[in-house]
Structures are given as C-alpha cells and as structure tokens.
C-alpha positions in Angstrom: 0.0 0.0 0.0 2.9 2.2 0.7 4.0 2.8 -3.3 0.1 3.7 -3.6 0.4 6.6 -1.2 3.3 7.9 -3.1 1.7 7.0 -6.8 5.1 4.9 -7.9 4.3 1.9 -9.3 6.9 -1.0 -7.9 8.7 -3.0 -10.9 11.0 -5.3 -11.4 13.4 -6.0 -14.5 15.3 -9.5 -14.8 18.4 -9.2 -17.0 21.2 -11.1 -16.7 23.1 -8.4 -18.7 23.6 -5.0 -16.6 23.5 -3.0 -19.8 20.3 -4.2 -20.6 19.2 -3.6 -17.2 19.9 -0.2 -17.4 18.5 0.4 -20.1 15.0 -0.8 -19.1 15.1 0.9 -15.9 15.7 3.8 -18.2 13.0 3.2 -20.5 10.3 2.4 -17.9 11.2 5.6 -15.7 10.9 7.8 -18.7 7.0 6.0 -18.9 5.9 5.4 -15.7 6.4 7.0 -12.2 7.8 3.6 -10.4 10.6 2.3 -8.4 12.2 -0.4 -10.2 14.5 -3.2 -8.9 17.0 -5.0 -10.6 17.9 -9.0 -11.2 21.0 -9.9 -12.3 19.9 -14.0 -11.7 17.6 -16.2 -11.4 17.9 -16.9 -7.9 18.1 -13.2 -7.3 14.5 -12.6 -9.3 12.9 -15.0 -8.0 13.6 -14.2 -3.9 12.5 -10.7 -4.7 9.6 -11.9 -6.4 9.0 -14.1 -3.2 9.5 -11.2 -1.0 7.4 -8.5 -2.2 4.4 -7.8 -4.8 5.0 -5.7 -7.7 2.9 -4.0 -10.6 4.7 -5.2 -13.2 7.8 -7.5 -14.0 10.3 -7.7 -17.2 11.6 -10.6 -17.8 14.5 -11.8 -19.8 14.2 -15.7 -20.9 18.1 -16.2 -21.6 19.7 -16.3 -18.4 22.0 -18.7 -16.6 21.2 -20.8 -14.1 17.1 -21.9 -14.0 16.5 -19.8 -16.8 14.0 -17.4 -17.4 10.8 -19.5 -18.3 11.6 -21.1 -15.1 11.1 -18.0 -13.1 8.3 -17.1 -14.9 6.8 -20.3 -14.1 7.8 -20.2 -10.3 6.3 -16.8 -10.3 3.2 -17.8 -11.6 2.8 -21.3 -9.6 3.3 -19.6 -5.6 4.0 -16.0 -3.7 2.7 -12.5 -3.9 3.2 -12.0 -7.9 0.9 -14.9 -9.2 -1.4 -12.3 -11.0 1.6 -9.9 -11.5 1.8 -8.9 -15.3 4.8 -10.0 -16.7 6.7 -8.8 -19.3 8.9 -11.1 -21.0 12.1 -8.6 -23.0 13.8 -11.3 -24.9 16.5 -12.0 -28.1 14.1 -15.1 -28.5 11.9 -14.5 -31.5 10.6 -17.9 -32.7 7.3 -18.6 -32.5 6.9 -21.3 -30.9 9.0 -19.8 -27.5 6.7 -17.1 -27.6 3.7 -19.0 -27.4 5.3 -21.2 -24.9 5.9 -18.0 -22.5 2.2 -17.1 -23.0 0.8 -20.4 -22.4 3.2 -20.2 -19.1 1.5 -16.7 -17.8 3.2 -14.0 -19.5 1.2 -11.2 -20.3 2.7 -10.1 -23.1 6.5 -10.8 -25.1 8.6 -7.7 -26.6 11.4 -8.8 -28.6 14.6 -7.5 -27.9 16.3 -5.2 -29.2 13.6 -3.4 -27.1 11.6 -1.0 -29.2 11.1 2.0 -26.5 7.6 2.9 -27.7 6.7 -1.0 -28.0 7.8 -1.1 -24.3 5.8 2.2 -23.2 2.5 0.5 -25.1 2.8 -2.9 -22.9 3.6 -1.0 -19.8 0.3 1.4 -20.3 -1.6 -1.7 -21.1 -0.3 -3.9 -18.4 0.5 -2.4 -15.1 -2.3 -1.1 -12.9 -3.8 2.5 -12.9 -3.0 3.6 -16.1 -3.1 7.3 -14.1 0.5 6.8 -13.5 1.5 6.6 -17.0 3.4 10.1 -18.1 1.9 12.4 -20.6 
C-alpha cells in the first residue's frame, strides 16, 4: 500500500546483462512513475519476487542458471506476484517460444532489441492504474 500513497508503481526488470538492465530501468522511468528493482539471476529474481508484490515485471528468458521460463513459471505457480503482469524482454523471436511464455502466464513478449515505444505500449496496457502513465 505504501507505493500507492506515493503514486510509484513498484517493478521489477530481470536481465542477466547489466546493460540491458539499465537500459529498461531507463525506458520504464521515462513511462511510468515507479521504483524499479533490478535481477542480475535467477535466484536473485525469483527471492525478490517471493518477497514482495509488484505491478509489473520484465523478464529476460536467456539467463544462466534456472532460466527465465523457469522463473516465470515459479512466479506464476506460488508468492505475492501470481497475478503480477509480466513482461517477457527477450532476443528469442521464434514462434513457438513465444507462445510457450504465453501459455506459461506471460502477459505479453517484446522482442529485444527493445523498441522504446513498443515497451511504453505494454507497460500502459499492463500495469495497474494507467493514471500513472506520463503524458
């Protein structure tokens, strides 16, 4: 309730690549009024998604470890973010991945490299109360 009071949405981005990390942060500040958190790992992603709720959560699928679709799935199966949207931001563009992701749970795929007004249409359409979206 607390990011409420203060009208920041609460996301998180999963990128095993800090630049890419970056960059999304980046891209969903300029969009949205949130606080964003960063995953390096697997591991990492999934205890803060065990931890705490968020609005929204980006999602790379190539990462080492569990791997992204494994997250996604863990996310989906237990913990405060089973009705979280998620994002997934990946280099995978076949078809049959992406269907695979959405018949997991994820809201919605963007293809990297991330298209910044692609990213800004998800997040408007995905994360709760729109409101916050920047004009």
């Amino acid at each position: 309730m607390e990011e409420r009071a203060t009208n920041r949405l609460r996301v998180l981005i999963v990128d095993d690549e800090e630049t890419i990390r970056l960059l999304l942060a980046s891209m969903v500040s300029s969009q949205v009024k949130a606080e964003v958190q960063l995953a390096g790992t697997c591991e990492q992603a999934l205890r803060l998604a065990e931890a705490a709720p968020y609005d929204g959560i980006l999602l790379d699928l190539r990462m080492p470890g569990i791997g992204g679709m494994a997250v996604l799935q863990q996310v989906r199966r237990s913990g405060p973010n089973t009705k979280t949207p998620i994002i997934v931001v990946s280099a995978v563009v076949e078809k049959d991945a992406i269907e695979r992701c959405l018949a997991a749970g994820a809201t919605a795929y963007i293809t990297k490299p991330v298209n910044s007004a692609e990213l800004a249409k998800a997040l408007k359409k995905h994360l709760p109360g729109s409101s916050h979206a920047r004009n």
